[in-house]
C-alpha positions in Angstrom: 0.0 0.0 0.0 1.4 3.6 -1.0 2.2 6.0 1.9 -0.3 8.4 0.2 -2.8 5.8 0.5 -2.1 5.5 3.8 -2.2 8.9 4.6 -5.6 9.2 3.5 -7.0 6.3 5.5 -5.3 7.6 8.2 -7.0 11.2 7.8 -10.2 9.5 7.2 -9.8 7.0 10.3 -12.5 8.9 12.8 -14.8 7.3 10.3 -16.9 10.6 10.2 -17.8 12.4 6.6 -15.4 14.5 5.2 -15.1 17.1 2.1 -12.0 16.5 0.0 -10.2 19.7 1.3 -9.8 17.9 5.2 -8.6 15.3 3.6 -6.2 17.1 1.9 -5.1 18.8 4.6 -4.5 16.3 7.0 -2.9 13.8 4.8 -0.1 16.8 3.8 -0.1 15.6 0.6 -1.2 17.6 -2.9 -4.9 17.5 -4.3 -4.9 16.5 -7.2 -3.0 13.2 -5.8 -5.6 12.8 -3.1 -8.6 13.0 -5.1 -7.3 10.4 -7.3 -6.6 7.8 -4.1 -10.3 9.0 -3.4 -11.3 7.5 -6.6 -9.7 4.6 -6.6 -10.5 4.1 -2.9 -13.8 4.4 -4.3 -14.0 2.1 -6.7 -12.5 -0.6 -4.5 -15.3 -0.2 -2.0 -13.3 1.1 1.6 -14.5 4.4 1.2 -18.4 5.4 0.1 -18.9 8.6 -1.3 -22.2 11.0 -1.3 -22.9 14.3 -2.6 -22.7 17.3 -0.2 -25.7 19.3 -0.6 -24.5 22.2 1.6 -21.3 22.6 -1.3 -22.3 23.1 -5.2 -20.9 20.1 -7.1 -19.5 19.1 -3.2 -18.1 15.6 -2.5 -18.0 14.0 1.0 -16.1 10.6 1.8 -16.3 8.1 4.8 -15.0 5.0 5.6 -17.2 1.5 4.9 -15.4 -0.7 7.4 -14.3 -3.2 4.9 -10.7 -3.9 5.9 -8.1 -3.0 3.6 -4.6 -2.8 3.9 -1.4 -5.1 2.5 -2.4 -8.4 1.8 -6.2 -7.6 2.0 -8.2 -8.3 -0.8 -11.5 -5.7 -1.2 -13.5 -8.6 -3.1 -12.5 -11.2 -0.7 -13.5 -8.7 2.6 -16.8 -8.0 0.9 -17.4 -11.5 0.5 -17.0 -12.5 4.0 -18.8 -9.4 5.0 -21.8 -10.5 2.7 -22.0 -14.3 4.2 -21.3 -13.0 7.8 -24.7 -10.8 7.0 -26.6 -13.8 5.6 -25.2 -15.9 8.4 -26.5 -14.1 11.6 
């Protein structure tokens, strides 16, 4: 996992909504770089993403609480996520 990917989880780790710009800022790293983890963050299901209605064309990210780190696969941790649902 990149250190700017790690940043960004680590920004994001209250699990609270945030707009791209505190994300920015707390993972010190530039925007254009961030938005694109945030993309592909997306994408891979750890962080959901929602449009902020209080911001025109505003973005807001959170963390899912599918793990995800080095040797962590997104499809597998949704998988187990899905049965553990079906199963209780």
């Amino acid at each position: 996992m990149s250190k700017l990917k790690v940043a960004v989880l680590d920004a994001m780790a209250n699990g609270e909504w945030m707009v791209p710009n505190d994300i920015v800022a707390q993972a010190h790293y530039p925007a254009p770089s961030v938005r694109s983890v945030l993309n592909k963050l997306c994408i891979d299901g750890v962080i959901e993403r929602e449009r902020d209605a209080s911001r025109q064309n505003g973005m807001r990210y959170r963390l899912t609480g599918i793990p995800c780190g080095f040797g962590v696969s997104g499809n597998i941790a949704r998988f187990d996520q899905c049965i553990r649902s079906v199963r209780a």
